[in-house]
Backbone bond lengths (Angstrom), bond angles and torsions (degrees), N, CA, C in turn:
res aa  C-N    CA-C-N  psi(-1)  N-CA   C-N-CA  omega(-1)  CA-C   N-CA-C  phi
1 X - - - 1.447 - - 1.519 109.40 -
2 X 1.224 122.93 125.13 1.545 137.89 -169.59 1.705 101.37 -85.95
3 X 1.083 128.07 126.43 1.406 124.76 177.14 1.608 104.30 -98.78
4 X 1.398 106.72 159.74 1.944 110.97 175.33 1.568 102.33 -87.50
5 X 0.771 81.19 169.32 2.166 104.44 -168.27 1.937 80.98 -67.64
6 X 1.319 130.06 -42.24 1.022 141.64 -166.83 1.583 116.29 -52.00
7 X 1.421 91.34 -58.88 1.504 91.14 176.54 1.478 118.14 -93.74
8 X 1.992 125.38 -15.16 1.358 87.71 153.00 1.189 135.69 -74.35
9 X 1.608 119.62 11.49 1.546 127.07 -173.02 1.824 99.27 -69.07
10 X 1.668 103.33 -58.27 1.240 112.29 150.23 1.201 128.60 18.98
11 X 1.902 76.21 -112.95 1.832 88.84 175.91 1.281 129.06 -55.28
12 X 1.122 138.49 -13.71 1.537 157.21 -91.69 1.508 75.56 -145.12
13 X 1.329 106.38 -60.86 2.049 122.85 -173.90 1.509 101.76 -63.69
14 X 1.459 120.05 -50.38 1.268 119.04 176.51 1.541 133.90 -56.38
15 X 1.501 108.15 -44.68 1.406 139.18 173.53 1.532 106.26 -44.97
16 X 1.973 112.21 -53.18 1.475 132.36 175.44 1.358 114.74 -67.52
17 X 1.567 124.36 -18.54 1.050 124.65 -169.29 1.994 100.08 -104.39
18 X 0.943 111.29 -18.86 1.251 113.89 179.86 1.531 118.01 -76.87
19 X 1.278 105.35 -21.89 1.957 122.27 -178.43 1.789 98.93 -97.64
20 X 1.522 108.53 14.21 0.919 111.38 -162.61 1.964 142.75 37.51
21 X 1.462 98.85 39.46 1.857 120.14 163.45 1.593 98.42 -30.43
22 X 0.870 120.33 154.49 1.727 142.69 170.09 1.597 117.46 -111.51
23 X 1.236 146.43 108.59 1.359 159.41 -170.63 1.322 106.30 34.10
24 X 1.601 83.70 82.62 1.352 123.04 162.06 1.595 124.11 -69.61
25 X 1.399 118.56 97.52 1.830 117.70 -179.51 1.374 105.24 -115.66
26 X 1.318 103.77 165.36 1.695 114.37 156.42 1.564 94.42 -135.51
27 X 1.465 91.33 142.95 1.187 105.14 164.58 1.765 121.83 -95.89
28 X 1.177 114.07 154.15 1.681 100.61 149.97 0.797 115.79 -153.94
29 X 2.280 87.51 144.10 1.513 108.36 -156.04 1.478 117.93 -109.13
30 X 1.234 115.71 9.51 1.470 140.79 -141.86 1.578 103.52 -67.90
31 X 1.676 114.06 -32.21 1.721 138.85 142.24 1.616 114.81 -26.11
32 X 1.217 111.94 -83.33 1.219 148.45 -162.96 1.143 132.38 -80.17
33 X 1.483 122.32 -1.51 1.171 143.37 -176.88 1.266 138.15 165.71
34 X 1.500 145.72 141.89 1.152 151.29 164.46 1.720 128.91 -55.96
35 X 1.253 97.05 -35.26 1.881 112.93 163.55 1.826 98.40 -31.52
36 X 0.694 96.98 -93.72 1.594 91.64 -173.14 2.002 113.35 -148.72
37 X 1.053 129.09 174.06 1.312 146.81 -177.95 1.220 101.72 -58.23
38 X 1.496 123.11 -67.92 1.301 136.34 -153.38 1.583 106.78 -145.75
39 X 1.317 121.91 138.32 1.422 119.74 144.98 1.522 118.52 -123.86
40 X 1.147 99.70 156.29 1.852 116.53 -155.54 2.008 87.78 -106.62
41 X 1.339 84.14 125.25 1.921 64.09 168.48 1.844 93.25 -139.04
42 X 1.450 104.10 164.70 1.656 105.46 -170.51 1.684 99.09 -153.48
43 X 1.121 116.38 -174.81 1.393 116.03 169.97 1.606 118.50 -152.06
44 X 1.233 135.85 133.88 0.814 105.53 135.99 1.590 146.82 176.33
45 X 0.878 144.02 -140.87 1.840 127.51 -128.05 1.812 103.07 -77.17
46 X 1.259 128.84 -23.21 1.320 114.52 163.67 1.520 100.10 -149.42
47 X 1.540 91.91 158.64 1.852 106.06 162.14 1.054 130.50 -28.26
48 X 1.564 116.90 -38.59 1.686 112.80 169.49 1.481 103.64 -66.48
49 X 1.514 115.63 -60.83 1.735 113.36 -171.92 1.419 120.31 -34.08
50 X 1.521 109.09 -39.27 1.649 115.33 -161.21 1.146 94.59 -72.58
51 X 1.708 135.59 -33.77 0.976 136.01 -149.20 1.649 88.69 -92.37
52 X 1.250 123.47 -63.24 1.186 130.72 166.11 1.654 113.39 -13.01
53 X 1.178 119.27 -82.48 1.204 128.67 142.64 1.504 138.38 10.84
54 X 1.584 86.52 -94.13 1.969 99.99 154.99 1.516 124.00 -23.35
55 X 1.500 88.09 -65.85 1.805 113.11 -168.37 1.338 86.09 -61.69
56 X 1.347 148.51 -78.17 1.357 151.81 -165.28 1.471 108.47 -26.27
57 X 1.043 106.52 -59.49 2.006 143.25 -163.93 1.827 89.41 -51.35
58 X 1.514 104.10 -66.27 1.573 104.24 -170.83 1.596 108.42 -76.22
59 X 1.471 127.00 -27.82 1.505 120.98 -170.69 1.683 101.92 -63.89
60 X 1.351 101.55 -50.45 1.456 103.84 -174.79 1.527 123.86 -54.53
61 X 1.548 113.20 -47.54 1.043 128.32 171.53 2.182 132.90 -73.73
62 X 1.499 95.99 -6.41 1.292 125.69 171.78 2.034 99.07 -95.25
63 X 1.666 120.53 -21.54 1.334 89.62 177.08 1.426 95.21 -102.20
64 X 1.264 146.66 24.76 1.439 155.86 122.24 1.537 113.03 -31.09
65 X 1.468 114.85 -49.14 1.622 108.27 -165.62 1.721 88.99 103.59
66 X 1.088 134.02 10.91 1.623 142.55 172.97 1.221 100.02 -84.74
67 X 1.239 133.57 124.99 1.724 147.32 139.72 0.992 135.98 -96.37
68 X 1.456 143.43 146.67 1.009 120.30 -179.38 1.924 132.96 -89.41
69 X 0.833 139.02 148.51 1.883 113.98 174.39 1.591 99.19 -68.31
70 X 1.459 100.38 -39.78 1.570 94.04 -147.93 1.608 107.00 -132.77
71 X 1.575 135.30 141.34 1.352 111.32 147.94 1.820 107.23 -151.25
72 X 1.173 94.85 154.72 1.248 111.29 -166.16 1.830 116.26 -127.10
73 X 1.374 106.05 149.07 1.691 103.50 171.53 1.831 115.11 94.46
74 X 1.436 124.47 -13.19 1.297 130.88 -144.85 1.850 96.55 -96.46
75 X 1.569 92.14 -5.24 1.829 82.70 170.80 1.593 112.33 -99.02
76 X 1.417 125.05 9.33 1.188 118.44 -171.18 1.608 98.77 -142.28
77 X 2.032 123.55 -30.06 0.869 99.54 156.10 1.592 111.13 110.97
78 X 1.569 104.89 -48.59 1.677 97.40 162.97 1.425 150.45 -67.25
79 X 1.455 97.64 -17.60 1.103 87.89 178.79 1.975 94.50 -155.19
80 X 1.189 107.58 83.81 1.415 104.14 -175.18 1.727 115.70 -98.93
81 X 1.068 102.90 134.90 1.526 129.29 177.11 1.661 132.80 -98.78
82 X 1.199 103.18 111.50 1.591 106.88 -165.95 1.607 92.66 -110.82
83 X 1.500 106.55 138.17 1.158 129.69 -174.06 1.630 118.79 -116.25
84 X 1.202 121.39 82.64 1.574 129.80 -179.83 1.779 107.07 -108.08
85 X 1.392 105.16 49.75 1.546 106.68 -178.34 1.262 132.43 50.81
86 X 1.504 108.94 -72.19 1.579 104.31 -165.77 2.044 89.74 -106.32
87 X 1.212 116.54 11.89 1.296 112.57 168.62 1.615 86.14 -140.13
88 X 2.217 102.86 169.84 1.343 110.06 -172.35 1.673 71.62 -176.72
89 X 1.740 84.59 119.22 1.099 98.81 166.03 1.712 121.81 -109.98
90 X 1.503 113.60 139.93 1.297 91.56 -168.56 2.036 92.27 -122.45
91 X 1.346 114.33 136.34 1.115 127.59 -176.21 1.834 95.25 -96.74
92 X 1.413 130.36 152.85 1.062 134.65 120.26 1.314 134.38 -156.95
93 X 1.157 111.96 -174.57 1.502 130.83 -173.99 1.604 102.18 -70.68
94 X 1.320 134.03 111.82 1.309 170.26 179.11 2.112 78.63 -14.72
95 X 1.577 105.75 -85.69 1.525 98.65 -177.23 1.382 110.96 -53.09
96 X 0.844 143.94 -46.69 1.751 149.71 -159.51 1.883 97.79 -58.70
97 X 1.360 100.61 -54.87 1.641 110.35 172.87 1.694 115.98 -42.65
98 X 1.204 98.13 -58.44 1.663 114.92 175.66 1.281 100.89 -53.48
99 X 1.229 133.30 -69.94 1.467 144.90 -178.88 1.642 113.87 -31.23
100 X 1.509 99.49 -35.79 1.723 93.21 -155.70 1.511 82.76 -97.15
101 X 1.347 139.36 -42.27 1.079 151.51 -129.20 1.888 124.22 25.32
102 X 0.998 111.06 37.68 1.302 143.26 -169.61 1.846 105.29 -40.20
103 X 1.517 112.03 -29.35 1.742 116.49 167.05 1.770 93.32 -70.81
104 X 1.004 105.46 -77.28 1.833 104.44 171.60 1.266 114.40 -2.77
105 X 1.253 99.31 -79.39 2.041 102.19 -168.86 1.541 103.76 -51.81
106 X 1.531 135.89 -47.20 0.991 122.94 -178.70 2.032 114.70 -102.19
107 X 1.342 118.03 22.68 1.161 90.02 162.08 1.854 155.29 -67.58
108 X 1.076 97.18 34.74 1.357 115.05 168.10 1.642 104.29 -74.72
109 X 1.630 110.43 -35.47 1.649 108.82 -170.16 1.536 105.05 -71.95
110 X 1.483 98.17 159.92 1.430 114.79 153.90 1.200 116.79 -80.27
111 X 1.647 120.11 142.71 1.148 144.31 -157.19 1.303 107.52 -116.16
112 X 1.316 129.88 150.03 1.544 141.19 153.28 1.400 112.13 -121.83
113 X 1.378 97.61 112.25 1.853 92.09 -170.21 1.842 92.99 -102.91
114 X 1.875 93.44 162.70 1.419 83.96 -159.63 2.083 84.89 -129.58
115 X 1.537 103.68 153.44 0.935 91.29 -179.29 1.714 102.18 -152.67
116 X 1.309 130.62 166.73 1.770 122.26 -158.17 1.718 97.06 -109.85
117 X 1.604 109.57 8.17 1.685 95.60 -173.42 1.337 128.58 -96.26
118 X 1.839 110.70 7.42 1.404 115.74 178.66 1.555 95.12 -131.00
119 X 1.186 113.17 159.76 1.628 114.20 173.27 1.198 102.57 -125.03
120 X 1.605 95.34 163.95 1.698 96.93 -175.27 2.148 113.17 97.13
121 X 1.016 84.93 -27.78 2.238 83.47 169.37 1.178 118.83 -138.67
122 X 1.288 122.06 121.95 1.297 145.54 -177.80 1.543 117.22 105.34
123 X 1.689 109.01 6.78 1.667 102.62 -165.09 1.356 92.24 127.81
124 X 1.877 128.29 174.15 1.187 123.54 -163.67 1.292 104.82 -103.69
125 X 1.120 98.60 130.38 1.628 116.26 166.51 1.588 113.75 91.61
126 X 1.529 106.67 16.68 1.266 114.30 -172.82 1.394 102.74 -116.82
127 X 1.643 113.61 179.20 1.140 122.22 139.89 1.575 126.44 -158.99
128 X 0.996 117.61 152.97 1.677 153.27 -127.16 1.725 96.57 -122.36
129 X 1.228 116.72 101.68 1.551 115.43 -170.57 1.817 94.83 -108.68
130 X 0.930 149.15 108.63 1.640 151.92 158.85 1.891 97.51 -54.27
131 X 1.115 115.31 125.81 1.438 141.20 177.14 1.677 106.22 -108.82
């Protein structure tokens, strides 16, 4: 069974939210550009977490039959980048996020913000606000 760029963005959000990531979005760029469908972006509070995180992001999505093409950042930790083609998830470090402002450059996209205080939308125990 082939999954959409959509729902591993998803899980991808869920996976980050479970290692507990901090403002958790996806964007979509699927409008706006060829780079990819969606990017997942998260943050969070130190170098181990992001990494924490990361590693989480691909285990979960590797017992899917999900691989990645590409990943980047996981020896230092701030700002790591997972590359699943038509999704790209970008993890970082709480300042590093601020720094790049990386929602900025593309706010033209639509957003799915994700949050752990309702259950039942976006995945369990979450919820999934459409912007």
């Amino acid at each position: 069974m082939s999954l959409k760029s959509r729902d591993v963005a998803l899980m991808a959000a869920d996976a980050a939210l479970a290692k507990k990531a901090l403002d958790v979005i996806i964007l979509e760029l699927g409008e706006l550009t060829v780079i990819a469908d969606y990017f997942v972006i998260c943050s969070g509070e130190s170098t181990t977490q992001v990494k924490t995180i990361a590693e989480f992001i691909e285990h979960e999505l590797n017992r899917k039959g999900i691989t990645p093409i590409g990943r980047e950042g996981l020896k230092f930790s701030h700002w790591v980048l997972l590359d699943y083609g038509d999704v790209i998830i970008h993890i970082f470090e709480k300042e590093t996020r601020a720094y790049y402002g990386l929602e900025k450059l593309w706010m033209d996209a639509n957003t799915i913000e994700f949050h752990e205080d309702t259950p039942g939308v976006g995945g369990k125990d979450k919820r999934a606000v459409h912007s």
